[in-house]
C-alpha positions in Angstrom: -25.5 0.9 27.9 -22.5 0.9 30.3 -19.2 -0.7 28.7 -18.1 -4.4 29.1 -15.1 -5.7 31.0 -13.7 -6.7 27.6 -14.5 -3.1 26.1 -12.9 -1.7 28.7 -9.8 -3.5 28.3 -10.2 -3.4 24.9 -10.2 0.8 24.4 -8.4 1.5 27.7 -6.2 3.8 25.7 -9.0 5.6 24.4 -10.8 5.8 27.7 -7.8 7.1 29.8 -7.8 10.0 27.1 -9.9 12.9 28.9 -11.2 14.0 25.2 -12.7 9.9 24.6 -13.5 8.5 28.5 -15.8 6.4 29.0 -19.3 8.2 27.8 -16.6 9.3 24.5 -15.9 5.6 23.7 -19.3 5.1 24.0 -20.5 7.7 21.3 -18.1 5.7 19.6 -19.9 2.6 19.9 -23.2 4.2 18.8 -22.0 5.9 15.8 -22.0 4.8 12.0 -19.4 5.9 9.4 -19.6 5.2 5.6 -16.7 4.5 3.6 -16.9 5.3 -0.2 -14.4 3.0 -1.6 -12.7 0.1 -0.3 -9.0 0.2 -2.2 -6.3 2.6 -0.6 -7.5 4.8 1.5 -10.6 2.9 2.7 -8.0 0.2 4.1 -6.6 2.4 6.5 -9.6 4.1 7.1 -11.7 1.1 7.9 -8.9 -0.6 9.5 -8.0 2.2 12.4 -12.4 3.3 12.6 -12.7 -0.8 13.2 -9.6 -0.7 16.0 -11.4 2.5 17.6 -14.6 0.7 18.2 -17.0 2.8 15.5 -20.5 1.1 16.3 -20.9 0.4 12.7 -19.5 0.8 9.6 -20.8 0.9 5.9 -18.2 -0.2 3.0 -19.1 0.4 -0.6 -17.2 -0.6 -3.5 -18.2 -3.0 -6.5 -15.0 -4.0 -7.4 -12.6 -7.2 -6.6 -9.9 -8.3 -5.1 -6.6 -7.3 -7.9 -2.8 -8.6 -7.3 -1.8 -4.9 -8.3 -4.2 -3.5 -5.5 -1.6 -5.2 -2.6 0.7 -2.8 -3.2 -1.1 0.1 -1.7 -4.5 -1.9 -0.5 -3.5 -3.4 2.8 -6.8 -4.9 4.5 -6.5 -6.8 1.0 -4.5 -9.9 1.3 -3.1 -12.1 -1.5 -5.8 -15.0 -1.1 -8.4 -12.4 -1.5 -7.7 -11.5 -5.0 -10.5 -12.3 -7.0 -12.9 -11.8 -3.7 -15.4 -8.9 -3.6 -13.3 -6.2 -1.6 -16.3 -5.4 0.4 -16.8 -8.9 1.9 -12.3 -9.3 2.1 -12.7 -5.8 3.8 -15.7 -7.2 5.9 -13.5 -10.0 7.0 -10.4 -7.9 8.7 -13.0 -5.0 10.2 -14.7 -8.5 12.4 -11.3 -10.0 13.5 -10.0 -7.0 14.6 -13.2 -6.0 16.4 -16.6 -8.3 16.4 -17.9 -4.9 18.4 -18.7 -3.2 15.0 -21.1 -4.2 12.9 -20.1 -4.2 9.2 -22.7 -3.1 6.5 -21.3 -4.0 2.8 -22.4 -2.3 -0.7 -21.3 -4.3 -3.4 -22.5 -1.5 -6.1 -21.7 1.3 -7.8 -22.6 4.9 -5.6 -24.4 6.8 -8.0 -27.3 9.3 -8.0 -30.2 6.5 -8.1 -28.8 5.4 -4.5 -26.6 7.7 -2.9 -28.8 9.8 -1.1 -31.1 6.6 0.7 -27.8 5.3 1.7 -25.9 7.8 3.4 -28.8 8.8 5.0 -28.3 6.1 7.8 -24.5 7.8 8.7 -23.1 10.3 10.9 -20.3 10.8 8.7 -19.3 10.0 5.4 -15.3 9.3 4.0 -14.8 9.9 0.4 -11.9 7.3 -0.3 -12.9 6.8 -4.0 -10.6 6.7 -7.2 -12.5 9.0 -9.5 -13.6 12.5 -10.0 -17.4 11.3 -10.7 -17.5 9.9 -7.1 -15.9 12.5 -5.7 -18.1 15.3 -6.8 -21.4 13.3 -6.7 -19.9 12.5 -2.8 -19.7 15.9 -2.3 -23.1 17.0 -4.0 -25.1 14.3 -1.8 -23.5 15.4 1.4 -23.9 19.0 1.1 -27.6 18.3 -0.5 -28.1 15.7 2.7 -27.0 18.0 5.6 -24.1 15.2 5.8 -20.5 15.5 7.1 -17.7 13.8 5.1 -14.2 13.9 4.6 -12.4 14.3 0.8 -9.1 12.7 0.2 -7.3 12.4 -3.1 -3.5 10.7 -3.7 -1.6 10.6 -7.0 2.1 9.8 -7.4 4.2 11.4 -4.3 0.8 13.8 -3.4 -2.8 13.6 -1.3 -4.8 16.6 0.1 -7.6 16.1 1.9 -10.2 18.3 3.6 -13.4 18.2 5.5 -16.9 19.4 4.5 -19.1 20.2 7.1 -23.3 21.7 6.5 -22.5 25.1 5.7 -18.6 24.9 4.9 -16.4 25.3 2.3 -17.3 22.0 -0.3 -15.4 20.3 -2.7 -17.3 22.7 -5.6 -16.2 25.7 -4.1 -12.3 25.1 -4.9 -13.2 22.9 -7.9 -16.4 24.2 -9.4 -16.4 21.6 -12.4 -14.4 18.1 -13.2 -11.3 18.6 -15.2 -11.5 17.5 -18.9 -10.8 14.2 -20.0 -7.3 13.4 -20.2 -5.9 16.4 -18.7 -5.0 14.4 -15.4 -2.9 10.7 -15.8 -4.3 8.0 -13.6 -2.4 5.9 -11.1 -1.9 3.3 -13.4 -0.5 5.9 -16.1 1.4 8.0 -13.6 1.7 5.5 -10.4 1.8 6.4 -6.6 3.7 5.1 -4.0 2.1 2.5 -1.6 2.5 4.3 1.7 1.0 7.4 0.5 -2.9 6.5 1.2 -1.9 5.1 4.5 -1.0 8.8 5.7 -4.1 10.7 4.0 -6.5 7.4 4.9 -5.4 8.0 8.5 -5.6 11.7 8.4 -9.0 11.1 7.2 -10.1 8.4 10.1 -9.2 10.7 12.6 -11.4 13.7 11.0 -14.0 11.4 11.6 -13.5 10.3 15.1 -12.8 14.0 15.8 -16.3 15.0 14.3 -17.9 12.2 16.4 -16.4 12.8 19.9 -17.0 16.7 19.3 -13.3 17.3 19.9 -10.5 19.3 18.4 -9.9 21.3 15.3 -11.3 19.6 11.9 -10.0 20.5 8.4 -13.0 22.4 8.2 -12.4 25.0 5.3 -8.9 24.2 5.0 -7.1 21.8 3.0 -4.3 20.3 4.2 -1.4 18.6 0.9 1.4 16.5 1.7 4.0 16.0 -0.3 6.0 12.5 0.4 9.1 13.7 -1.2 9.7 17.1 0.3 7.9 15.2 3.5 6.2 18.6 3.5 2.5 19.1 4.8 1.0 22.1 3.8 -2.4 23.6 4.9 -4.7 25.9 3.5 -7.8 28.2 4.2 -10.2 28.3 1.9 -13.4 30.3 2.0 -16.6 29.4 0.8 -17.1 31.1 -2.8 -20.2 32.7 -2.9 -20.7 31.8 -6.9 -20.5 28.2 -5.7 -23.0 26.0 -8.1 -23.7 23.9 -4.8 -23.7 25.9 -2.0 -23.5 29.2 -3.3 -26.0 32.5 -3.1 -27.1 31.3 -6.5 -26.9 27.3 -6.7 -27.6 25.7 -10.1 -27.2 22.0 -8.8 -30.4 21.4 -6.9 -30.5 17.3 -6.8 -27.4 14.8 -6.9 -26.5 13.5 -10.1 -24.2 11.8 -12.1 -21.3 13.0 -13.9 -20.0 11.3 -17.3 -17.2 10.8 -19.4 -14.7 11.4 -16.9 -11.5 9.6 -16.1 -10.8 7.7 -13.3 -8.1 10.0 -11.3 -6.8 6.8 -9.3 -6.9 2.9 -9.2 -6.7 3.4 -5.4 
């Protein structure tokens, strides 16, 4: 289907690019991105995927609308508190572009649903708050044969990296959760506002990367920021081979839920 007038006033940025163009902006149109979490990184995220015309969009969070979310959550606005952040999140994605069509999952993600329901997407953003999610994200991506891009912030810090079929995953550099306790939350240790704005939009443009089959993703690297040294730091890491996802030897088969373990942030 050949792009509007209005979509091609609308993207002429992207389209004058020669990585997007025309037939780019259109594979933008027809793709579909799921975003785990909608607090502090899923507002960027969403926000700049809605902008660059992502055909559709899945947003899953159960949680509401806080007054301390504003600091950080920014497609959150004070008369939303109290609102479902899916449907306040639903809201911006549609006045900044009624091109994308906006899915919404007011649930928990967890191992009874995961897998039916990022079947439907090319690409899958982890922008969730604790280590359960995280490594059930991970787990049902690699299990799936999904992309998806990890990002964690705490205090001053965020790292993020992307997990592609047959990559390095998030088991093979952290094989297990931590132990309760061992890591303070956002609410115990804090992190400043702007930080998931710069990992939230690192991770949107893994994404639009991955779908216009252009550049370099963080594909077995993980790349840290620290906001106070305003220091970015990248890493290689290699697949471990004693992985208990995607190892020679895997031991975790089947997605399933972890328990007992703290929340890491109150993105």
């Amino acid at each position: 289907m050949a792009l509007t007038e209005s979509q091609i006033q609308r993207y002429s940025r992207h389209i004058i690019l020669k990585e997007v163009g025309g037939k780019g902006q259109q594979k933008l149109l027809e793709s579909k991105v799921l975003i785990i979490g909608a607090g502090g990184l899923g507002s960027p995220i969403a926000l700049y995927l809605a902008a660059a015309g992502i055909g559709t969009i899945g947003i899953a969070d159960a949680d509401d609308v806080e007054l301390s979310n504003l600091q950080r959550q920014v497609i959150h606005f004070t008369p939303d508190i109290g609102k479902p952040k899916v449907h306040s999140a639903r809201e911006k994605i549609q006045a900044i572009n009624p091109d994308v069509q906006v899915r919404t999952y007011h649930e928990w993600i967890n191992a009874a649903n995961i897998m039916e329901i990022i079947q439907e997407y090319d690409f899958v953003v982890d922008g969730t708050d604790n280590f359960a999610a995280k490594f059930l994200i991970n787990d049902a991506c690699v299990l799936a044969g999904k992309p998806y891009s990890h990002g964690g912030i705490l205090q001053f810090v965020g790292q993020t990296i992307t997990v592609l079929p047959g990559t390095t995953c998030y088991r093979c550099i952290f094989p297990t959760p931590p132990p309760k306790d061992t890591i303070p939350t956002c609410s115990q240790a804090g992190v400043i506002g702007v930080l998931p704005g710069v990992i939230g939009t690192i991770q949107a443009t893994e994404a639009i990367k991955f779908l216009l089959g252009k550049g370099e993703l963080l594909a077995g690297r993980m790349l840290m920021y620290d906001a106070l040294g305003m220091r970015f730091r990248d890493v290689e890491i290699n697949r471990n081979p004693h992985c208990p996802l995607c190892g020679e030897n895997p031991t975790i088969t089947e997605a399933r839920d972890e328990t007992d373990l703290l929340t890491v942030c109150e993105l």
